[in-house]
BAFI-3210 file (N, C-alpha, C; in Angstrom, 3 decimals, decimal comma, padded with zeros to 6 digits):
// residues 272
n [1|2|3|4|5|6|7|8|9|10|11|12|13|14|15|16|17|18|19|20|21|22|23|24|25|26|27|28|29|30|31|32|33|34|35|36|37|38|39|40|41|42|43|44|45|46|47|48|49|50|51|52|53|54|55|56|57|58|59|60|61|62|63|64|65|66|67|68|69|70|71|72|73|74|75|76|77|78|79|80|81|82|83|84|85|86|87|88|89|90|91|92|93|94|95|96|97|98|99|100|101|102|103|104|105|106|107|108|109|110|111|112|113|114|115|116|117|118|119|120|121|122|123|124|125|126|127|128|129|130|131|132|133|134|135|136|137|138|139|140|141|142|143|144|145|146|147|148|149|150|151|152|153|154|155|156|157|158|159|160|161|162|163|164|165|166|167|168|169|170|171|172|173|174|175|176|177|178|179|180|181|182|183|184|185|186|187|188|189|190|191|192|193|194|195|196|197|198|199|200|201|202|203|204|205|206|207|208|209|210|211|212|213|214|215|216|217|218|219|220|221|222|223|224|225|226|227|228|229|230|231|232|233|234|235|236|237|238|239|240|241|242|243|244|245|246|247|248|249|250|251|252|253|254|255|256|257|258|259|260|261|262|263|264|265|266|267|268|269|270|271|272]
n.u [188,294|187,694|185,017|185,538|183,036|180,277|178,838|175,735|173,400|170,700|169,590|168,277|166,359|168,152|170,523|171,109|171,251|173,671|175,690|175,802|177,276|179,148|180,465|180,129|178,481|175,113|173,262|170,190|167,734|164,775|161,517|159,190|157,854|158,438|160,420|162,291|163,226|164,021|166,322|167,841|167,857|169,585|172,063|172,634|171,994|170,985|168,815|165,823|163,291|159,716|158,110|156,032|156,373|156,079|153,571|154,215|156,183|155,063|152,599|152,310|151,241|151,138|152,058|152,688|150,326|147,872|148,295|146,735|146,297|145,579|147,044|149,675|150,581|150,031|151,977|154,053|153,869|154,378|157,225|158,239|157,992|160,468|162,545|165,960|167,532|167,586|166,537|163,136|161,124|157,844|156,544|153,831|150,730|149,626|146,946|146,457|147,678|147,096|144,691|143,879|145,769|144,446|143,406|145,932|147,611|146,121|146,116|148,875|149,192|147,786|149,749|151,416|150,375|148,864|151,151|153,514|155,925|158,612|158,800|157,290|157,429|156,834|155,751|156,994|156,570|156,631|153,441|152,625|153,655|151,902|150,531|153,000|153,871|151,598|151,849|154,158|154,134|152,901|154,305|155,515|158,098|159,186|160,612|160,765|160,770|161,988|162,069|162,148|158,748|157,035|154,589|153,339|153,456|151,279|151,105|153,875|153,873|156,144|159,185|161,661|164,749|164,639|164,635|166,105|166,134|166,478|164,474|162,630|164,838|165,598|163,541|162,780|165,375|164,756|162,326|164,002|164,815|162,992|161,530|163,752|163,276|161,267|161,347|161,593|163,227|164,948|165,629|164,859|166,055|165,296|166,459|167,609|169,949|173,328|175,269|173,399|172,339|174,130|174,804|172,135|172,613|174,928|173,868|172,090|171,213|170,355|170,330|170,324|169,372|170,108|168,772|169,781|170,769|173,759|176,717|177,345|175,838|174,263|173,566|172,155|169,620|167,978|165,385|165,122|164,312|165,707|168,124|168,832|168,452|165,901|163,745|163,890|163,375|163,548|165,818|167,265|169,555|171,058|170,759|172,823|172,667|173,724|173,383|172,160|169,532|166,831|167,689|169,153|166,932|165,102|166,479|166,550|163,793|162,742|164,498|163,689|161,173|161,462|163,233|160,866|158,999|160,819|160,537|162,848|163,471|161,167|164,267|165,830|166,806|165,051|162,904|160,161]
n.v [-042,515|-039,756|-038,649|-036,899|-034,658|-034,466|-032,144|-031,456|-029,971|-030,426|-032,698|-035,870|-038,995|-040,589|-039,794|-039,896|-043,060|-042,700|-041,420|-043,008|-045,219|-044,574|-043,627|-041,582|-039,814|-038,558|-035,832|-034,739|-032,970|-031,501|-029,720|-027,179|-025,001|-021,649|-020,182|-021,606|-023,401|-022,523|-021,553|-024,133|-025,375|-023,763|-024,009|-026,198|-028,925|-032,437|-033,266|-032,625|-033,477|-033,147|-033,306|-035,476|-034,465|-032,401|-031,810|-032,030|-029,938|-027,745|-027,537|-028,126|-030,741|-033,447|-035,915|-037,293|-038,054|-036,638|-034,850|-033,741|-035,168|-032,811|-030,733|-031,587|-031,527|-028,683|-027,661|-029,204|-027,732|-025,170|-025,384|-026,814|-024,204|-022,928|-024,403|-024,937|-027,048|-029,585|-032,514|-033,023|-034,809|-036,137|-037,037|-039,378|-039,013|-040,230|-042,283|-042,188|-044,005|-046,248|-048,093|-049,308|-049,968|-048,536|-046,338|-045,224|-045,018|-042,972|-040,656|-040,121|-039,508|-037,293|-035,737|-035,348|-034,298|-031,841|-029,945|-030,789|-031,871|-034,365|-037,027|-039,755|-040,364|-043,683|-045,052|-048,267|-051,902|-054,928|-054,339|-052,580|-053,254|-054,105|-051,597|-049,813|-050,879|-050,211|-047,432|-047,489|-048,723|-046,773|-044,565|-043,211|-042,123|-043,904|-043,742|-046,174|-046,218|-047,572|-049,157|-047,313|-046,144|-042,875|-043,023|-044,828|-045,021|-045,846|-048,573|-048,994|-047,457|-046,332|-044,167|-045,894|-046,783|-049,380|-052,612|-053,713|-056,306|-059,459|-061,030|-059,035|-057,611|-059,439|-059,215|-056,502|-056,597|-058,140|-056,808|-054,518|-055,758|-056,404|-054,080|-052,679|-054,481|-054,163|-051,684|-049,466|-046,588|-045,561|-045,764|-044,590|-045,384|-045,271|-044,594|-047,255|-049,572|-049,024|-051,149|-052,522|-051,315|-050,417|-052,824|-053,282|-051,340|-051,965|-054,483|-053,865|-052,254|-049,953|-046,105|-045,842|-043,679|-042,446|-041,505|-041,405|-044,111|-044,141|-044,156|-046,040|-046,243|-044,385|-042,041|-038,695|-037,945|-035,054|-033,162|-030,054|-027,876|-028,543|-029,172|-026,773|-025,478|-024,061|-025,751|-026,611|-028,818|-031,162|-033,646|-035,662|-038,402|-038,387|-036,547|-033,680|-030,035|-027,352|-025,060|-022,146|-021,469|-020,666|-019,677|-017,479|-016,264|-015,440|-013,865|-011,902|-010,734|-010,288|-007,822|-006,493|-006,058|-004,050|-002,022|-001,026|-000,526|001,775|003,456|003,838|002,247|002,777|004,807|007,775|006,685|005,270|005,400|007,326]
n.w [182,983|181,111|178,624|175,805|175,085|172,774|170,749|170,341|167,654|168,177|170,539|170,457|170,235|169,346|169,391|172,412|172,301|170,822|173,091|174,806|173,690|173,534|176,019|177,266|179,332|180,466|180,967|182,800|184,138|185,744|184,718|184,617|183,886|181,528|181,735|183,604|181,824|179,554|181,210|181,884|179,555|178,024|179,304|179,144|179,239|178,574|178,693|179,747|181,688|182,049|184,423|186,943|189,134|189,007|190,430|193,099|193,334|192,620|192,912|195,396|196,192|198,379|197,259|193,902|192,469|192,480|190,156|186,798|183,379|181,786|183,066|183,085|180,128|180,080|181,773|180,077|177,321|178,259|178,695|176,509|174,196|175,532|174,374|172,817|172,533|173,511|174,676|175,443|177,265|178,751|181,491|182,077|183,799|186,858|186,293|183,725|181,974|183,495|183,159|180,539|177,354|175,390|176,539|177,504|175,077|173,565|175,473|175,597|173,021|173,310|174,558|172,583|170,421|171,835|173,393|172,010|173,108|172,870|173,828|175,805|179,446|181,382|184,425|185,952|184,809|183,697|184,150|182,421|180,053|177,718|177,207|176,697|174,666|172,580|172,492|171,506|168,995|167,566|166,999|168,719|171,042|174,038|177,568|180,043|184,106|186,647|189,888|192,666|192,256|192,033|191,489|192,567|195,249|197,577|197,666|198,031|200,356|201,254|200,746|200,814|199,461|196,951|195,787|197,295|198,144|196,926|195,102|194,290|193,292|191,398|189,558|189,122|187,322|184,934|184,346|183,262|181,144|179,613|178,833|176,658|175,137|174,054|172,990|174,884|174,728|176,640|179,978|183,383|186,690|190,021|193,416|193,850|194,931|194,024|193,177|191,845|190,183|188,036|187,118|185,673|183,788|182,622|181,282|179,207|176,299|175,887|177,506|180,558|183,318|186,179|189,424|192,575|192,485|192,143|190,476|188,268|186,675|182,927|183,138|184,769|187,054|188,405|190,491|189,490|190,873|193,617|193,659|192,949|195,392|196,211|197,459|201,038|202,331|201,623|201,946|200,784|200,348|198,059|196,752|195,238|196,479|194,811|194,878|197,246|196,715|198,102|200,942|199,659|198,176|200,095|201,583|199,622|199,720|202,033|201,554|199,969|200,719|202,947|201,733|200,814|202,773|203,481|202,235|200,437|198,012|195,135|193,716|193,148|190,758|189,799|189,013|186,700]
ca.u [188,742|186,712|185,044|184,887|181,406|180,067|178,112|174,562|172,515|169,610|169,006|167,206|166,335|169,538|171,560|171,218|172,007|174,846|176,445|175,953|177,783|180,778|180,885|179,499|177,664|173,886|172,750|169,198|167,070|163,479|161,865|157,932|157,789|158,860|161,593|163,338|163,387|164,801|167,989|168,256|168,625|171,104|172,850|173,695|171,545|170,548|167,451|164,635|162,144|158,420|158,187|155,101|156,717|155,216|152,718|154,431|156,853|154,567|151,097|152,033|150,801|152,302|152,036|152,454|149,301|146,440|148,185|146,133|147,084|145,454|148,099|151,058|150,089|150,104|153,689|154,954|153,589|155,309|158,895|158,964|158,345|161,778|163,643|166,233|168,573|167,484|165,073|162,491|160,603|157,033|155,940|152,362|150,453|148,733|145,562|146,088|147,852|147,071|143,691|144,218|146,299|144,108|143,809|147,628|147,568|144,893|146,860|150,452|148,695|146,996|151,046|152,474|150,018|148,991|152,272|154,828|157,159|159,710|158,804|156,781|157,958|155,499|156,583|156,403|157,219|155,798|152,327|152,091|153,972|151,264|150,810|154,346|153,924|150,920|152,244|155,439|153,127|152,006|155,384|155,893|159,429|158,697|161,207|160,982|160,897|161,704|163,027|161,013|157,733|156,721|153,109|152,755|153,804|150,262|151,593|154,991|154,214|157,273|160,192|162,731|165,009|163,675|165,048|167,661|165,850|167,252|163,569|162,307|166,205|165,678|161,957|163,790|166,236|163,905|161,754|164,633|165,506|161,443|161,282|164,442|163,458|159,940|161,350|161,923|164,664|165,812|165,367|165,003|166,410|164,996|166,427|167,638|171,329|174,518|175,634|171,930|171,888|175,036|174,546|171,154|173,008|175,518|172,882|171,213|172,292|169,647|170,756|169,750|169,466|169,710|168,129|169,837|171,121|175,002|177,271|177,919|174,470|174,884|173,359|171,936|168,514|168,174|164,392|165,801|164,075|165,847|169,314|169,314|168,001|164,705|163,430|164,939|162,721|163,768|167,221|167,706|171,479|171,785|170,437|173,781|172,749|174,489|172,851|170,896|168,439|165,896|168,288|168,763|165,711|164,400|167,205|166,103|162,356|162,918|165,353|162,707|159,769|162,293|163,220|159,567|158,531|161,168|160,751|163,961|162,433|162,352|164,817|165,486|167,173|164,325|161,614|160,105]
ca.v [-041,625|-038,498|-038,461|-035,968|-033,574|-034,107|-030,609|-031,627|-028,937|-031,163|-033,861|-036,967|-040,145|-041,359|-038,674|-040,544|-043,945|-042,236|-041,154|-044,113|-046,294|-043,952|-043,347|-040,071|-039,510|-037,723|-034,795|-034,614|-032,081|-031,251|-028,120|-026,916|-023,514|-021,450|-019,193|-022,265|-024,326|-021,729|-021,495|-025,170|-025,355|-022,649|-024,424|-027,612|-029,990|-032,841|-033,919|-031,884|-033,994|-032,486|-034,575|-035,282|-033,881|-030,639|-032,069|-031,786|-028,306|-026,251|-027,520|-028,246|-031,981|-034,389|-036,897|-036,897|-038,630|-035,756|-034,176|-034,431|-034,925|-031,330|-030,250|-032,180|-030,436|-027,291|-027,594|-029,436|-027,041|-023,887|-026,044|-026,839|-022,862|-022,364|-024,918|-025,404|-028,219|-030,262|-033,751|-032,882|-035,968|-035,590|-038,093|-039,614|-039,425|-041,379|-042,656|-041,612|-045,282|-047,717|-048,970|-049,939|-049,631|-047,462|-045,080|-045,348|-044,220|-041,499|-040,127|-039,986|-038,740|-035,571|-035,147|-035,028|-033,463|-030,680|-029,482|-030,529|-032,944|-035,315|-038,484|-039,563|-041,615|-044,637|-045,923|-049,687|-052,950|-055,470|-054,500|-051,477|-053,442|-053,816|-050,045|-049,137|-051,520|-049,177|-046,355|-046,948|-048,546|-045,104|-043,768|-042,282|-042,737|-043,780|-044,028|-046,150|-045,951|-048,609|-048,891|-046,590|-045,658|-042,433|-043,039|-046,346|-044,792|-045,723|-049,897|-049,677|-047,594|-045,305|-044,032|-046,122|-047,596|-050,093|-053,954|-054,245|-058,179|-060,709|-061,006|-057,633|-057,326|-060,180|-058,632|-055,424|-056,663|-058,830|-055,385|-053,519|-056,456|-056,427|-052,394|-052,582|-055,508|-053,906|-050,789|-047,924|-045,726|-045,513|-046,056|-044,092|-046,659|-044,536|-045,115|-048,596|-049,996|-048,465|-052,046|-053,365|-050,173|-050,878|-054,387|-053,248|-050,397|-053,056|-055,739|-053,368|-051,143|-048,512|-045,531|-045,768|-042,664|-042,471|-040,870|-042,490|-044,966|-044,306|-043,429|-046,906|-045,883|-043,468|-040,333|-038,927|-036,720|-034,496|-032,113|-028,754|-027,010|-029,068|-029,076|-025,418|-025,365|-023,504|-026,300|-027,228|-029,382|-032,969|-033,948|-037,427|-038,635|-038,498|-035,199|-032,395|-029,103|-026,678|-023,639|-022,280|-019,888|-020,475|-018,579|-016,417|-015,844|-014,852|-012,656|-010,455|-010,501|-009,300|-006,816|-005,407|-005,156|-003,383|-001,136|-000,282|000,244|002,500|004,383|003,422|002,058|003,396|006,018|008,485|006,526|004,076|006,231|008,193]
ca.w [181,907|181,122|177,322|174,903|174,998|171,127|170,816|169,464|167,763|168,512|171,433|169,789|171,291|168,855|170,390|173,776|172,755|170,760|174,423|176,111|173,051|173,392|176,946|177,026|180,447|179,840|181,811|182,987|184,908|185,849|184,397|184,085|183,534|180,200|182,256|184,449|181,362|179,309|181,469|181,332|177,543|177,859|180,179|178,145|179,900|177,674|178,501|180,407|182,027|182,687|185,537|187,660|190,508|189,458|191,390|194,173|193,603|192,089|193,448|196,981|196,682|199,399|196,269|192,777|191,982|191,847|188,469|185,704|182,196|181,352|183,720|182,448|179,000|180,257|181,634|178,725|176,655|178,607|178,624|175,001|173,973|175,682|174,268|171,461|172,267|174,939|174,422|176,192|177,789|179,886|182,442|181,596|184,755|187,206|186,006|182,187|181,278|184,087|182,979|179,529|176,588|174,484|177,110|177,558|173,912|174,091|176,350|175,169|171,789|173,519|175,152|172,007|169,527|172,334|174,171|171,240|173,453|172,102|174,188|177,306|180,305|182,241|185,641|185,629|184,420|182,843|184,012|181,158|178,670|176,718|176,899|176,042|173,256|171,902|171,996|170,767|167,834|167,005|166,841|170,305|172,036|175,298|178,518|181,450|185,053|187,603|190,738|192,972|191,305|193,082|191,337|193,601|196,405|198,460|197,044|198,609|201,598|201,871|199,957|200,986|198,674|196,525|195,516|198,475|198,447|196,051|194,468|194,075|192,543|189,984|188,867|188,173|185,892|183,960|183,427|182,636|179,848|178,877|178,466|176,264|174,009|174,176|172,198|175,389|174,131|177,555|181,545|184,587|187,989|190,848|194,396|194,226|195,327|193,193|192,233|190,814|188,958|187,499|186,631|184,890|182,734|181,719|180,862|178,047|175,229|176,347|178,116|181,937|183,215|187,451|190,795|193,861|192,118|192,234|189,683|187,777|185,175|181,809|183,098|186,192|187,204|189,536|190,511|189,647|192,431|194,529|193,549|193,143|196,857|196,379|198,262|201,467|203,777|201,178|202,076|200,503|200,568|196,479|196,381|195,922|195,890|193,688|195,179|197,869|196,349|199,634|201,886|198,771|197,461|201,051|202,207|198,695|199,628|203,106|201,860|199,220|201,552|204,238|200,943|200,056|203,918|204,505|201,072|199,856|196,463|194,092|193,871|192,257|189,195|189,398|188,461|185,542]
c.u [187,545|186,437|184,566|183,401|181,039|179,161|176,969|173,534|171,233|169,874|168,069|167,588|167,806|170,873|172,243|171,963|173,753|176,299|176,460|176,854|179,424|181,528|180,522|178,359|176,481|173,361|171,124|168,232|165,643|163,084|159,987|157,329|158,888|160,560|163,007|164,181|164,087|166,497|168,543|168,851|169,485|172,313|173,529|173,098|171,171|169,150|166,288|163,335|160,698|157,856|156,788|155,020|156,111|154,135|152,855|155,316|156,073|153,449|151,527|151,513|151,723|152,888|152,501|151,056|148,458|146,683|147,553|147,032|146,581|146,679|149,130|151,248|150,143|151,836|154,055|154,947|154,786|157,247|159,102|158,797|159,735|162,885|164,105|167,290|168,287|166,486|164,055|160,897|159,605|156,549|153,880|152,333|149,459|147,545|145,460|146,729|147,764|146,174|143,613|145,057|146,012|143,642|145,243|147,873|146,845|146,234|148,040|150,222|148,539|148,765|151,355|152,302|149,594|149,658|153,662|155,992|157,577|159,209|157,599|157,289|156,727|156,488|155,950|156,930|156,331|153,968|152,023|152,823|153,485|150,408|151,767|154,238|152,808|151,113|153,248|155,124|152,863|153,176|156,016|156,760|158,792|159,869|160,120|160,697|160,871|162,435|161,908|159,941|157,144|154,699|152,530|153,076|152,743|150,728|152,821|155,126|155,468|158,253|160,973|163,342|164,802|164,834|166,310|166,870|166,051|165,792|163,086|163,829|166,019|164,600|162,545|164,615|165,566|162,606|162,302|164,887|163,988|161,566|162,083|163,964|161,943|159,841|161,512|163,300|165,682|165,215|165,326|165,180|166,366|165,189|166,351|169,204|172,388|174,569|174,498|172,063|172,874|175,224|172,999|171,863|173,762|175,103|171,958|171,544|171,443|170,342|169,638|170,472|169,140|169,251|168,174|169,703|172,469|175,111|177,191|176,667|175,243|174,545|172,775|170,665|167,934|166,175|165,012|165,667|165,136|167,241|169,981|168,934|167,011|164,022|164,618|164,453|163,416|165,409|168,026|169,405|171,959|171,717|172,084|172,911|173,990|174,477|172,002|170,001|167,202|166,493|168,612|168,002|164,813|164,956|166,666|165,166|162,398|163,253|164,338|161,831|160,706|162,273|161,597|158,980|159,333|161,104|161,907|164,078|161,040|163,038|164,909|165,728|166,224|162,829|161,476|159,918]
c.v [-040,840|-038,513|-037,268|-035,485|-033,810|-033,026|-031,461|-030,244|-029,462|-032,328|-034,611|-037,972|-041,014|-041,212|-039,789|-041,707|-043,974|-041,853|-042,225|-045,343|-045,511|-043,431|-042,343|-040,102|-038,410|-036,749|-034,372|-033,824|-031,709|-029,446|-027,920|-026,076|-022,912|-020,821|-020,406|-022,833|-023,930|-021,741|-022,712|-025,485|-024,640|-023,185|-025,832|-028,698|-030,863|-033,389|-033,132|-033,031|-032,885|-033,232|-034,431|-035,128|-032,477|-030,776|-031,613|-030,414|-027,694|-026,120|-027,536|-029,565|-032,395|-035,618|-036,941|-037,163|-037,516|-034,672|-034,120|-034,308|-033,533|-030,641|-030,359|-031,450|-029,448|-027,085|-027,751|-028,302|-025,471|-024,199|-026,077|-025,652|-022,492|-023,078|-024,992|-026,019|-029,479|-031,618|-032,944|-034,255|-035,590|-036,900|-038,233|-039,707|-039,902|-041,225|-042,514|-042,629|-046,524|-048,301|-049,367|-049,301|-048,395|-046,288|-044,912|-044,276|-043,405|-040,710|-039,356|-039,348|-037,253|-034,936|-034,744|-033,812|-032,011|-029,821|-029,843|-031,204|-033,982|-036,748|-038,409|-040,680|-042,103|-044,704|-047,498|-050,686|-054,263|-055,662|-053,573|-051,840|-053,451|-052,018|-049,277|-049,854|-050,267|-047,936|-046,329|-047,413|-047,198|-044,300|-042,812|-042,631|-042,986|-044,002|-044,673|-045,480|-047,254|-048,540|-048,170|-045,582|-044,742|-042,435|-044,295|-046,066|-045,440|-047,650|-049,870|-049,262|-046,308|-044,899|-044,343|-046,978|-049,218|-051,451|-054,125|-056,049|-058,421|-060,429|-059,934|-057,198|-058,133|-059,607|-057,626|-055,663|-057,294|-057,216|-054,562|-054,359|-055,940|-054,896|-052,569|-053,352|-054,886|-052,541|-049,263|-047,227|-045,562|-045,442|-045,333|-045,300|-045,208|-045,284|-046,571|-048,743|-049,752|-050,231|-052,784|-052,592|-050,447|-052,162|-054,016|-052,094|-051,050|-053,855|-054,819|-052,261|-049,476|-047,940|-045,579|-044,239|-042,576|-041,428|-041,368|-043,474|-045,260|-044,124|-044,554|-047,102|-044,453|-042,440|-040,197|-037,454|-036,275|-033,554|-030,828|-027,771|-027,321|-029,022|-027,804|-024,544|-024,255|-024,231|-026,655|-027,566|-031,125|-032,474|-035,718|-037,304|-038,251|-037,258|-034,030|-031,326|-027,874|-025,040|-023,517|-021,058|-020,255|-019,491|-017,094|-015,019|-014,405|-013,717|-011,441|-010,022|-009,759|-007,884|-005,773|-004,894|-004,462|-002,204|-000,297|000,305|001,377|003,915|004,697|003,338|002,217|004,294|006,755|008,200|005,515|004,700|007,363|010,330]
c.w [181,371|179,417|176,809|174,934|173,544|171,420|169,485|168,836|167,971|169,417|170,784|171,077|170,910|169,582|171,816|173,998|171,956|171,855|175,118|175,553|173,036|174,878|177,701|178,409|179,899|180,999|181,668|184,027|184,760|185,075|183,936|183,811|182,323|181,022|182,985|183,087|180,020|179,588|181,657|180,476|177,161|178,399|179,447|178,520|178,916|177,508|179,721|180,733|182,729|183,338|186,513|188,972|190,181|190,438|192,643|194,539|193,417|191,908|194,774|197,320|197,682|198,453|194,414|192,171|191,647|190,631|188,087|184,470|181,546|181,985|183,176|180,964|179,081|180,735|180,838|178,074|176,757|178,208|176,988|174,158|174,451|175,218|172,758|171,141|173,092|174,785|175,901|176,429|178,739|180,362|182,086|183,046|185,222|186,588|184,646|181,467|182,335|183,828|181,629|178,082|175,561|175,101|177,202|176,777|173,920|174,907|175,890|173,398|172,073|174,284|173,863|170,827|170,368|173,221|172,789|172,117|172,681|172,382|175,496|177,945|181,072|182,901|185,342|184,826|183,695|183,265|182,927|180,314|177,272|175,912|176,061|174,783|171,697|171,846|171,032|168,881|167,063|166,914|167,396|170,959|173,291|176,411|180,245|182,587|185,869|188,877|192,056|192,370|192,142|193,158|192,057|194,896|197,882|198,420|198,315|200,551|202,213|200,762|200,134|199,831|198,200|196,410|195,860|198,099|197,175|194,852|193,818|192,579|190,868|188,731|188,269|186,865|185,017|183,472|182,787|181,225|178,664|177,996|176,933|175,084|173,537|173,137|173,035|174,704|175,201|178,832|182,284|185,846|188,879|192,357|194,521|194,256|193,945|192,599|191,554|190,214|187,958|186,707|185,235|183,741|181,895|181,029|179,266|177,110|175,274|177,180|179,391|182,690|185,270|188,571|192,224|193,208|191,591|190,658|188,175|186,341|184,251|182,020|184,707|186,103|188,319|189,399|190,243|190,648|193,820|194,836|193,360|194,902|196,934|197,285|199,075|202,878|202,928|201,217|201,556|200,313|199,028|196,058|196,469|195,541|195,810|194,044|196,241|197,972|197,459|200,078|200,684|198,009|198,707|201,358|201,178|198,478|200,309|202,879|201,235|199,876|202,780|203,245|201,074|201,259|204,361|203,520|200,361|198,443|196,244|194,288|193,182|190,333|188,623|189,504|187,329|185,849]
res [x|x|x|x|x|x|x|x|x|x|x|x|x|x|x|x|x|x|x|x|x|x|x|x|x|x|x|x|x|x|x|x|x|x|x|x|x|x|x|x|x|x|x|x|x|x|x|x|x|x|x|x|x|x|x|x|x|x|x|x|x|x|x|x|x|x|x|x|x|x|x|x|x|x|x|x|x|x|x|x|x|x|x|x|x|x|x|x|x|x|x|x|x|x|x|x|x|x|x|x|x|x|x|x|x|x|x|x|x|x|x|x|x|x|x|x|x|x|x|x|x|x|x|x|x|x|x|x|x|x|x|x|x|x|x|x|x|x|x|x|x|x|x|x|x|x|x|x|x|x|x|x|x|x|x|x|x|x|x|x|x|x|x|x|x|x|x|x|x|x|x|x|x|x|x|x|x|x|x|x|x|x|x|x|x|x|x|x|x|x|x|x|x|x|x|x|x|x|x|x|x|x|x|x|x|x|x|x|x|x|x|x|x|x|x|x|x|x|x|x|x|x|x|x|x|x|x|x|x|x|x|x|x|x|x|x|x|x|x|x|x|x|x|x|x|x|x|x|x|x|x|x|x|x|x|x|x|x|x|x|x|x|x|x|x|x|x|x|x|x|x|x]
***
């Protein structure tokens, strides 16, 4: 049964677990530039992640890892100029909370006081608890991530879906309980089995928020590049896209430089 839309003029972290106590499915999308992130917030999306996949759309990494947090700052920064409904949430990245708490904090300080974001998300489980604990000390929402961590990627080895084994499965849910009792506002479950995800969204009054992780969680997040088919070499199974501005985009490059070589453009109504 399909619930009611409540129309927020603001996205809070309350907001969130407001939708997830009424049924209310949460809409989540990537966004690191002022113009994408713009038609996001127009669009109704509820939550904008500044995700450390810029790393990888809009540097060209193979990884997320060689971000920096000057970087992450500089996106945030562009995203939350365009927005004016949307939580907007930025991924702390590698290396700026794994070695100790008061870098953790440092960190998630210079996100919030120099870019103006709402929250930041850690990957991880109870090894940055005592992290998430200090920040959220200081009065910084923080979200989750478990499941596949793409900042451990060099750890697991590959991107294949994560806690198919019994063990791996139990560790999960005991981080997702930790996070929760720990004070996250809410979860990301990345690429791990529809019914664990499910079982962990049920088990906690936080909103879990999924990525290849089936339907049976409170919201769902997609790369925006990806789902609007700007990119189109990653084909993962969870991925729909919605659009395919590649074949798009190209056919209206071609067509311009064909225009401009043949003296086509401008014409006569497109000049002074």
């Amino acid at each position: 049964m399909s619930v009611a839309k409540k129309e927020y003029k603001r996205v809070t972290v309350k907001s969130l677990v407001d939708m997830k106590k009424r049924g209310e499915k949460i809409s989540m999308l990537t966004a690191y530039d002022y113009t994408m992130a713009k038609i996001v917030d127009g669009a109704g999306i509820d939550v904008i992640l500044v995700g450390d996949s810029a790393s990888n759309v809009m540097a060209g990494h193979e990884t997320t890892l060689p971000i920096t947090l000057d970087q992450m700052i500089y996106h945030a920064s562009s995203v939350i100029r365009a927005i004016h409904r949307a939580l907007v949430v930025v991924d702390l990245p590698f290396g700026s909370y794994q070695s100790d708490p008061k870098e953790a904090l440092r960190s998630a300080i210079r996100i919030m006081k120099e870019s103006g974001g709402h929250a930041v998300k850690m990957e991880g489980g109870k090894e940055v608890k005592e992290s998430i604990k200090r920040i959220l000390n200081a009065g910084i929402p923080v979200m989750g991530h478990l499941g596949l961590t793409p900042q451990s990627i060099y750890k697991f080895g590959t991107y294949t879906v994560r806690a198919k084994e019994e063990q791996e499965a139990i560790q999960l849910k005991e981080d997702a309980l930790m996070l929760e009792k720990a004070g996250c506002f809410g979860l990301v479950l990345e690429k791990i089995p529809a019914k664990l995800a499910q079982e962990v969204a049920e088990s906690v009054s936080i909103p879990v928020i999924g990525i290849g992780a089936g339907n049976g969680v409170d919201g769902q997040v997609l790369v925006t590049h990806d789902m609007v088919g700007m990119t189109h070499e990653f084909n993962p199974r969870f991925l729909r896209r919605y659009m395919n501005l590649y074949e798009e985009m190209t056919n209206a490059f071609t067509q311009y430089g064909e225009d401009v070589k043949s003296g086509d453009f401008p014409n006569d109504n497109e000049q002074y």
